[in-house]
C-alpha positions in Angstrom: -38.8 8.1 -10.8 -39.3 8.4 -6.8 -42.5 8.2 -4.5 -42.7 10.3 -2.0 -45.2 9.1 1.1 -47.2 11.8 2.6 -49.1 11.6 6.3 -50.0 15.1 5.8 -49.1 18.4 8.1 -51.4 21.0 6.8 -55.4 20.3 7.9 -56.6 22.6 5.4 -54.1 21.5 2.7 -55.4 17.8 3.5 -58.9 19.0 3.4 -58.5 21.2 0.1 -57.5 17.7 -1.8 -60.7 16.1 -0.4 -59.0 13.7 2.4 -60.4 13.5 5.9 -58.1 15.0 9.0 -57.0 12.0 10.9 -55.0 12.1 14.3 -51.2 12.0 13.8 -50.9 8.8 14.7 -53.7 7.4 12.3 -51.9 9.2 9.5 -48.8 7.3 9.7 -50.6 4.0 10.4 -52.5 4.7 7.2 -49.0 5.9 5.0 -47.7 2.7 6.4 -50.2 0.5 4.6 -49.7 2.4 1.7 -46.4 1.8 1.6 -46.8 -1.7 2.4 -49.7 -1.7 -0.4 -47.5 0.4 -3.0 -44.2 -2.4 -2.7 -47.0 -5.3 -2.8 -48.4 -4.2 -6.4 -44.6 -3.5 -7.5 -43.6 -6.5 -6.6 -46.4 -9.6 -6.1 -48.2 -11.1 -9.0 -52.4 -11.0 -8.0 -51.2 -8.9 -4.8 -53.9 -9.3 -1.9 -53.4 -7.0 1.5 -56.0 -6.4 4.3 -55.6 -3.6 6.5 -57.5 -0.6 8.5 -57.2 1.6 5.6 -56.6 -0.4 2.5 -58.2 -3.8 1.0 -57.1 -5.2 -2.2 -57.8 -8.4 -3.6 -55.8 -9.9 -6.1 -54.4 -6.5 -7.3 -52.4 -6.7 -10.6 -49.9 -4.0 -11.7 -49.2 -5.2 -15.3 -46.0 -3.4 -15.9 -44.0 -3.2 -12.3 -41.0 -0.6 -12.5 -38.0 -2.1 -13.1 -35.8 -0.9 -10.8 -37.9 -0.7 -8.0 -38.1 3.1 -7.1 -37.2 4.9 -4.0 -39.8 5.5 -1.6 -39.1 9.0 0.4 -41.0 10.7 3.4 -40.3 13.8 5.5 -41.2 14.7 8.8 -40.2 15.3 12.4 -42.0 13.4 14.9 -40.4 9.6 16.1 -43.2 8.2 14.4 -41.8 9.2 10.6 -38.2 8.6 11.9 -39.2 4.7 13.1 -41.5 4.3 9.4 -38.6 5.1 7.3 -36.0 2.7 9.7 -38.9 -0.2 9.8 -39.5 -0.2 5.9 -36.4 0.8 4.7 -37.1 4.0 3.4 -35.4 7.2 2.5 -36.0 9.6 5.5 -35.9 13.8 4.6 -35.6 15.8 7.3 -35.9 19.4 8.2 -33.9 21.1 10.9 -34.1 18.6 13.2 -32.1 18.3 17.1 -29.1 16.1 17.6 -30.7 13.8 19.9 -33.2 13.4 17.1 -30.8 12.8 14.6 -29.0 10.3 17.3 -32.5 8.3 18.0 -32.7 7.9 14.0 -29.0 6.5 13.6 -29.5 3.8 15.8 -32.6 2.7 13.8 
């Protein structure tokens, strides 16, 4: 089992599932919290988080995985590149350039 983050690429694939179009920047601030939300309820008892995006209050995930599973995202910009280094998560990429691939390395 696996998680795979999305920010979302696509406006009309976004928009088909019913989500808002946000600015790219307010995409990855909001994967962010739910990554941050998704390791809380795996891991913390009566979890409680207060963000932009996400409140919970005393949130209870009665059977936690065991191991916990690998979070994943894909993209191309810094921004996805600097979420997977800063949470310690897997990082897919497409074609991307050398100095890109550089910059991520010395994350």
């Amino acid at each position: 089992m696996s998680l795979s983050g999305i920010a979302g690429w696509w406006k009309l694939e976004v928009e088909s599932f019913g989500d808002i179009w946000l600015p790219h920047s307010d995409r990855y601030a909001r994967l962010e919290e739910y990554i941050d939300v998704i390791k809380g309820l795996w891991t913390v008892e009566a979890f409680n988080y207060v963000g932009k995006y996400y409140t919970i209050a005393g949130g209870i995930l009665a059977d936690k995985p065991t191991p916990i599973p690998p979070i994943f995202i894909a993209g191309e910009s810094d921004r996805a590149i600097d979420l997977a280094a800063v949470r310690e998560i897997i990082y897919l990429s497409t074609l991307i350039s050398q100095k890109k691939q550089q910059h991520w390395c010395r994350k």
